[in-house]
N, C-alpha and C positions, 0 to 999 in steps of 0.2 A: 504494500500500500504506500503511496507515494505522501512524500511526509504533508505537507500543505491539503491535501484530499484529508487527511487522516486527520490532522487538527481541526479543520474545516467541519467535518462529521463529528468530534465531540466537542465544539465547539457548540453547533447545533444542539445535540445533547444537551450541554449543560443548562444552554440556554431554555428550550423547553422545558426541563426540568422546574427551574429556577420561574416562571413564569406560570407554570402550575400551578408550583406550589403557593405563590403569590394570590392565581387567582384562589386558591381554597381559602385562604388566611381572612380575604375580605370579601367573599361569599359573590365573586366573580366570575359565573358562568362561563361567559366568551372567555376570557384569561385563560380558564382553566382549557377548556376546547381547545384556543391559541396553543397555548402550551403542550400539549397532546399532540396536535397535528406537527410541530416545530422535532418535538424530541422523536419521534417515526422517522422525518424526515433524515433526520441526523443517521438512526438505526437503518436505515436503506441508502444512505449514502455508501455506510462503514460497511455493510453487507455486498455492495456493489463490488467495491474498491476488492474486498476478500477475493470477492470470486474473479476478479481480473487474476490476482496474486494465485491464486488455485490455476488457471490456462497458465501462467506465464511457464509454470515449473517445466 
């Protein structure tokens, strides 16, 4: 996985994460949704990236 792909994906991560759990804290719906959609996003970045690394061998 190419370093900048890889940061890029748990960067996404953390950021959904982080935005989650914000919207739960002050009873924020969309936040929370935001947040869910963002941290998938990151998890199918990082899963992408793997499977390139999986053909290259």
């Amino acid at each position: 996985m190419s370093k900048d792909e890889k940061g890029r994906a748990k960067t996404e991560q953390a950021k959904g994460k982080l935005k989650e759990t914000a919207g739960r804290l002050v009873g924020n719906e969309r936040l929370t949704s935001e947040g869910r959609a963002e941290a998938a996003k990151g998890d199918a970045r990082q899963a992408k990236e793997k499977m390139k690394d999986m053909f290259k061998r």
